[in-house]
Structures are given as C-alpha cells and as structure tokens.
C-alpha positions in Angstrom: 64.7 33.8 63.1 65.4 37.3 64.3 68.8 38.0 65.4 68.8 38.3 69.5 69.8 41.8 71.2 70.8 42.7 74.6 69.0 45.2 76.7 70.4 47.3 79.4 68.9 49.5 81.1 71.4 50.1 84.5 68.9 52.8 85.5 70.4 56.2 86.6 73.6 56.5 87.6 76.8 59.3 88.3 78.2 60.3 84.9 81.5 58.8 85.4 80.0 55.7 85.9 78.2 55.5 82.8 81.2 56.7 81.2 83.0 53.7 82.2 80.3 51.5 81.3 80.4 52.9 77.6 84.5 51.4 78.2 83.3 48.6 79.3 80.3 47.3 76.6 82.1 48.5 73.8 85.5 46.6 74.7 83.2 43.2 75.6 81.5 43.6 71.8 84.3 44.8 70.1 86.0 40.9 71.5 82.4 39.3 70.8 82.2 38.9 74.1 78.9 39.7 73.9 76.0 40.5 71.6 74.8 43.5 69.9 73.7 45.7 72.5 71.1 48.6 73.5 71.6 50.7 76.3 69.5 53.4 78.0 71.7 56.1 79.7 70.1 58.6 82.5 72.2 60.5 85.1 71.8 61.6 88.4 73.2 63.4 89.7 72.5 65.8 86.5 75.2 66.3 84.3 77.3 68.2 82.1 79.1 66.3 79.2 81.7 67.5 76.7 82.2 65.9 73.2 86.2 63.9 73.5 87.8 66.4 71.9 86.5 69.4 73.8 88.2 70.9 77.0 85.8 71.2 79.8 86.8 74.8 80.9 86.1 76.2 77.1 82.7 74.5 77.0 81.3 74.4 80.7 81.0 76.7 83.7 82.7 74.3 86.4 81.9 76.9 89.4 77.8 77.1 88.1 77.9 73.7 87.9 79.7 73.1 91.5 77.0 75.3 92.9 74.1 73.8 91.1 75.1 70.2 92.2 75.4 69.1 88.4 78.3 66.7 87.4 80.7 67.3 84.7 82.8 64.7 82.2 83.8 63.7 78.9 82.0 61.8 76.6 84.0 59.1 74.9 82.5 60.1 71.3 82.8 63.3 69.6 80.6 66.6 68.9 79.5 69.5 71.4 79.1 70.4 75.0 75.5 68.3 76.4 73.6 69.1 79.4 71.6 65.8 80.4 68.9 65.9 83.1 66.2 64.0 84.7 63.8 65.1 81.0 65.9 63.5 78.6 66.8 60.1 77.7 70.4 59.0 76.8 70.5 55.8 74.6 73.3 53.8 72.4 73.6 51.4 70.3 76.8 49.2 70.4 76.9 47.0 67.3 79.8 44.5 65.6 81.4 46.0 62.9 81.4 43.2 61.0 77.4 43.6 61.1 76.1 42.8 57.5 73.5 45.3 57.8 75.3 48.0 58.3 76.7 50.6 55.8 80.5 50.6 55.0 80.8 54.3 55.0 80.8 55.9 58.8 78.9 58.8 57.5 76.0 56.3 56.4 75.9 54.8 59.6 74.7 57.8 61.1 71.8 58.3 59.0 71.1 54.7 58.9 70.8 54.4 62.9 69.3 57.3 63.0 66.0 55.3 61.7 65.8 54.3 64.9 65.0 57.3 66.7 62.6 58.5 63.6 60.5 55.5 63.9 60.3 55.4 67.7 59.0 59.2 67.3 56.7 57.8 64.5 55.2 55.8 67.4 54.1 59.1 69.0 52.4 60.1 65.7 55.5 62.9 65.2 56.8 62.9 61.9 60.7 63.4 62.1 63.7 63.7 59.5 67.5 63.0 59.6 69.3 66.3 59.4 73.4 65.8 58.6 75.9 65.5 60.2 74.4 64.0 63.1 70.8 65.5 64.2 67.2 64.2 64.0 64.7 67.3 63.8 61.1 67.6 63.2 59.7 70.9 61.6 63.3 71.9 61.5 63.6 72.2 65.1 66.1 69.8 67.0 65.1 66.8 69.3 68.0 64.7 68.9 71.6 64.7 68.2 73.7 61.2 67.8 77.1 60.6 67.5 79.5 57.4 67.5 83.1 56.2 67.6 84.8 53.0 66.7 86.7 50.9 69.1 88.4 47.0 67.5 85.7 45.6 65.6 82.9 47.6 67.4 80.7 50.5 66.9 79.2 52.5 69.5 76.6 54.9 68.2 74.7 57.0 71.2 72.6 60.4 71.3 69.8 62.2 73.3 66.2 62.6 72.8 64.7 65.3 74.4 61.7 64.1 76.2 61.6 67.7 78.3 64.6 70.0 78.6 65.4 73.2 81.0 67.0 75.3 78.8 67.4 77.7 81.6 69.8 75.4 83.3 71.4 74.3 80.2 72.0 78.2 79.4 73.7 78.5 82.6 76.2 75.5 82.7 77.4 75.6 79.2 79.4 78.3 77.7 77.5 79.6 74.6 78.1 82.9 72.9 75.5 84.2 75.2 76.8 87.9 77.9 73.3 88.0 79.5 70.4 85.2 80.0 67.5 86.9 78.8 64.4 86.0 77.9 65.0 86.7 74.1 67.8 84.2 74.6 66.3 81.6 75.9 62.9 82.0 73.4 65.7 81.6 70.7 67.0 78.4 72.1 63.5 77.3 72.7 62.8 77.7 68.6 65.8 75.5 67.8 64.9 72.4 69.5 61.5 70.6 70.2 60.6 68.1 72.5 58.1 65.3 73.2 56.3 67.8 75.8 55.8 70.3 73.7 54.6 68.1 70.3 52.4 66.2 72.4 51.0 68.4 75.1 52.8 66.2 78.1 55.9 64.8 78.4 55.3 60.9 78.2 56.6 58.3 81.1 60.1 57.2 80.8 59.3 53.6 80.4 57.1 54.4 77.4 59.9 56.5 75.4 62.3 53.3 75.9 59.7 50.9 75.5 59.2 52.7 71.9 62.7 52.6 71.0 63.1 48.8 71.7 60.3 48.4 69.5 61.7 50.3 67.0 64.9 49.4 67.3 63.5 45.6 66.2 61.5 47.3 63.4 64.4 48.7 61.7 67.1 46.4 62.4 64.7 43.4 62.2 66.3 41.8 65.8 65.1 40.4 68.9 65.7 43.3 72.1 66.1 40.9 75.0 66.6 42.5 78.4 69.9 40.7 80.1 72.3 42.2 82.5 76.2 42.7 82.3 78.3 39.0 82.0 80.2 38.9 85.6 83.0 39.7 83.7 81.7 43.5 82.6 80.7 44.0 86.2 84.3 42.7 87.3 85.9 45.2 84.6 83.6 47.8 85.6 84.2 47.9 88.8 88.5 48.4 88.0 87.9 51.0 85.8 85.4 53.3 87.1 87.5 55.4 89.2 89.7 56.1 86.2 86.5 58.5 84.7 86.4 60.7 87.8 90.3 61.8 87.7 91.5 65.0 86.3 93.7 62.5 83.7 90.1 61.7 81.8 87.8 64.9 82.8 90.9 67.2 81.4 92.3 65.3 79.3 92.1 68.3 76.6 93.4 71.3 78.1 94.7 74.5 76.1 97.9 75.0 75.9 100.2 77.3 78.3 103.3 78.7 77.1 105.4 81.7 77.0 105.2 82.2 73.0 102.1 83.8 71.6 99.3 82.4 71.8 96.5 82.7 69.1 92.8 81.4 68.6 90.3 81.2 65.8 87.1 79.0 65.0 85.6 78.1 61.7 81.6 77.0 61.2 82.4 73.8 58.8 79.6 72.2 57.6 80.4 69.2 60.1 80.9 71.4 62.6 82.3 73.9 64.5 86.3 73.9 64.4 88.6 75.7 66.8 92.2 76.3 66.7 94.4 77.9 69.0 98.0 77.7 68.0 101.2 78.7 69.9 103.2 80.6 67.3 107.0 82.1 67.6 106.4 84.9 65.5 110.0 85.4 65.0 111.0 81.9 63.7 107.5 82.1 61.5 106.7 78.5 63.2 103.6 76.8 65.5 105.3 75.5 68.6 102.1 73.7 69.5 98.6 73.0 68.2 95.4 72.5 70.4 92.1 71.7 68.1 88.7 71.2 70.1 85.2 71.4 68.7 81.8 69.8 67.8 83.0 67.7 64.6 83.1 63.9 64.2 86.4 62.2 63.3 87.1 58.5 62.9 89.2 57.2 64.4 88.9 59.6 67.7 92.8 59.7 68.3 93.1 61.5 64.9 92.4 65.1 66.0 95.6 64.4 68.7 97.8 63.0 65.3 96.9 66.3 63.8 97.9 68.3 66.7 101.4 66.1 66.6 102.1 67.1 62.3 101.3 70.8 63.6 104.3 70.4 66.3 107.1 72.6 65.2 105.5 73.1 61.3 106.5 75.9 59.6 103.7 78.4 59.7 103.4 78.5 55.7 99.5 77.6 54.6 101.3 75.9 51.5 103.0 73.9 53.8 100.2 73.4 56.4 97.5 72.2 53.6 100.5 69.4 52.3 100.6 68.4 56.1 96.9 68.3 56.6 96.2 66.9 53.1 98.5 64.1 53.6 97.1 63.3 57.3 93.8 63.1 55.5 95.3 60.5 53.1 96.6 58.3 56.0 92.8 57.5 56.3 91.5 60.1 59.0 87.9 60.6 58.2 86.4 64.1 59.6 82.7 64.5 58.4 81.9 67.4 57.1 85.4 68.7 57.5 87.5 69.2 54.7 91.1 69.9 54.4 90.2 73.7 53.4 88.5 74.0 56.4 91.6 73.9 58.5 93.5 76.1 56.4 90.8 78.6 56.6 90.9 78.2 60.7 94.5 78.6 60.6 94.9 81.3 58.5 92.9 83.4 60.9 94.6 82.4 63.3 97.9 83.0 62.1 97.1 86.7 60.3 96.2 87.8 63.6 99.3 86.9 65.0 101.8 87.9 62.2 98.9 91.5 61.9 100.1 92.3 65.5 103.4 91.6 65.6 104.6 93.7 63.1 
C-alpha cells in the first residue's frame, strides 16, 4: 500500500505569511507531528524573496518595490534573489529525514526531487533535465530552480516553476548587473529561462500545473497525495509566529557591516554559486575585524555561513592562515555545494589585495 501524503494548498497569501508557514510545517514534520507533506506556495500581494543568507538592500530595490506594491522577505532556504508573481507556482516538498527513499548525500537529494518537477513537465509533453546545483532546464534554458534546508529530522526542499514570468518587473525589483533596462537586456534574460507559455503556446490553468505535480509527485515517490489541512495545532503555532516574518529582526537579518575600519568587497562565480565577501580589514594591524558573506550558494546546515563569519572575527589576514581556518570549518561537517575551500581564498584574496594595493 502506497505511503499516504498530505496536501496543502493554503491558496495565496502575503509573503510573510507563507514564510511562517514554511516555520511551521517543517517544525510539525521534523517532530512527526505530521506526515510527509506537499505544499503549493503563491503570493499576493507579489513578492520579492531573498535566498537566507542574502541581505535585502544588496539584492532588491526596496523603494521600486514600495512603489510597485510588491512585498519583500527572506526565504528560509538558501540561493539567489526571486521575484514571484501571479505566473508562477511556488511548491515544496517537506519530507522526514529518516525517509528510506531518500539519498544520504544532500547534494543527491536535489537531483533526486528534482524528478519531480521533470516528470510533471513530462505531462505537458516537454522534455526537461536536471542542471547542478540546483536548476531544472529544458533546451538549456531555465524553468525551475529548487533549493532546500534541514531543520531536526526534517527536510524542506522548495523551488519555482515558471508557468509565465514578467521579466520586466523582475528586471526592475532585483538588483542585477544591469545600468539601463533595455530591450537587449531583457531579450537576454528572456533566452535564459523558458516557460510553460512559451513551450506550449498558452500558459496552462493553475489547477492543472499542481494537479500535474501531485500526480507526479506519486509517480516518483510511489505515495498517496491526500489533500488535508493544517492540525489545529499548526494553525495555533501559525498564528504566534507570523508577526515574527514581517519585522526588520527576520527581513534584515543579514545586513553589511558598518564600521570605521576599511571596508572591502569582492565576489567569486563558484561553480555552486555566486560568493560575496566584504571584509572589514585594519590595514595597520594586517587583521579582518569583521566578515559578512552573502550569496546564491547552498550550505547545510544554514547557520554555517554565520560560523564562518564568527572564525573570520579578528583572523589574521594571512591566506595561509585563512585556508587552515576555512579548511578546518569545512571538517567540522559544514557542507557548501559546489563551494570549495579554494573558493573562499580566491574571494578573499581579492578582497584583501585591494585593500593592502591601496593602502600602501
């Protein structure tokens, strides 16, 4: 007998109440409080969404955003900067860890669930591909990026698939390497992602798109999607904690430092991602004061990139002695995919030649 899901599907709702939520239904599975569970994420009003380890004023234009009536939060998973609207669909899959089906290395994980998004888009006749670290693409071109965290004995594992999407909007409320919105631009963005409108000639309804991933979803996994609503004790814990993801203490959580040292910056294209450091350095003493690393990567668990930043605290700034500090934080069991200890040094070392090339 096939092993029996749950099904949520709250409908649309503010982003800091969905964020909450995500609190909520991985805390009740992570305490088998509940059963696996898939959940279906829109937002309204739309949104803007960094990855946990961004800060929101590197990654999103609050003032565009404020004028354009679009939200803006933080995601309790990693990667990039998102902008979600009425054309896509958010989804996640919160699973025990325990799970016998699932692969004991993270990195597998995310090509294992990511099955389930290729075989609901194999219901549309589109042929799709997993693309590491995190993406699925078809012909190439992006239509959906995932990304997951751990929490107890729980796995949340969420993404996007791009049933439409304004780019033009999106352009404007995220803060991409861009000085002028124009056309060329925007084709360019156009050419790295695809979505069901375009492949198929019309965007499908909603309901169809989430009534495929149920069914695939059961396909892959070989369970039973049931739809159920939250225990009266998620609602109750709901309902406390949702204030808690509209407060400047969760939104800005990650904010770049302020100080009256020097302050230097410098990012690094790893193959997991893109890294950013910006270190405050006392050129003088030849040591980081403070470290503040943001970017698009996927760490396990998510407080590791905040460990980092506390080895960095006061180091000497020697990359001898910075690859020993970051080599052994990597040996305490922090897992970055697709970030290697080499790529730190390398972000680093840019960092810290500009500030010891100008000081001199």
């Amino acid at each position: 007998m096939a092993k029996i899901w749950r099904l949520l599907d709250p409908g649309p709702l503010q982003a800091w109440r969905q964020m909450a939520l995500d609190a909520v239904v991985i805390r009740a599975r992570s305490e088998n409080r509940v059963p696996d569970t898939i959940r279906f994420m829109e937002f309204s009003p739309h949104t803007a969404l960094v990855g946990y380890h961004q800060a929101i004023d590197l990654e999103i234009r609050r003032d565009v955003c404020e004028e354009l009536g679009i939200e803006y939060n933080r995601r309790m998973t990693g990667g990039g900067a998102i902008y979600m609207d009425s054309r896509q669909l958010g989804w996640e899959i919160c699973i025990g860890r325990d799970n016998p089906a699932l692969a004991t290395d993270p990195g597998q994980i995310y090509r294992q669930l990511s099955a389930v998004v290729i075989e609901t888009l194999s219901q549309f006749g589109i042929q799709a591909n997993f693309r590491p670290v995190n993406d699925v693409e078809v012909g190439g071109r992006k239509i959906s990026g995932t990304g997951g965290t751990e929490w107890g004995e729980a796995l949340i594992y969420q993404g996007t698939l791009l049933v439409d999407f304004d780019v033009e909007t999106m352009l404007k409320v995220l803060r991409l390497p861009i000085q002028k919105l124009s056309d060329k631009e925007v084709s360019s963005f156009r050419q790295r992602t695809v979505t069901l409108h375009e492949l198929l000639g019309e965007a499908p309804p909603m309901e169809q798109v989430k009534a495929a991933m149920v069914s695939a979803l059961e396909t892959v996994l070989q369970v039973k999607a049931e739809p159920e609503n939250l225990t009266a004790e998620e609602l109750k814990e709901w309902e406390e904690i949702q204030e808690n993801y509209r407060q400047p203490d969760w939104i800005d959580r990650r904010k770049p430092p302020r100080s009256g040292h020097e302050m230097v910056s410098a990012s690094f294209k790893a193959p997991g991602g893109m890294i950013k450091a910006s270190l405050v350095v006392d050129p003088a003493a030849k040591r980081i004061r403070r470290a503040f690393l943001t970017g698009d990567f996927f760490v396990y668990p998510e407080r590791a990139v905040m460990d980092l930043e506390a080895v960095l605290k006061e180091a000497p700034a020697d990359l001898g002695r910075l690859y020993q500090l970051v080599q052994n934080h990597y040996a305490e069991g922090n897992r970055y995919f697709g970030v290697q200890v080499d790529d730190w040094i390398n972000v680093f070392e840019q960092a810290l030649n500009h500030s010891f090339s100008t000081s001199q």
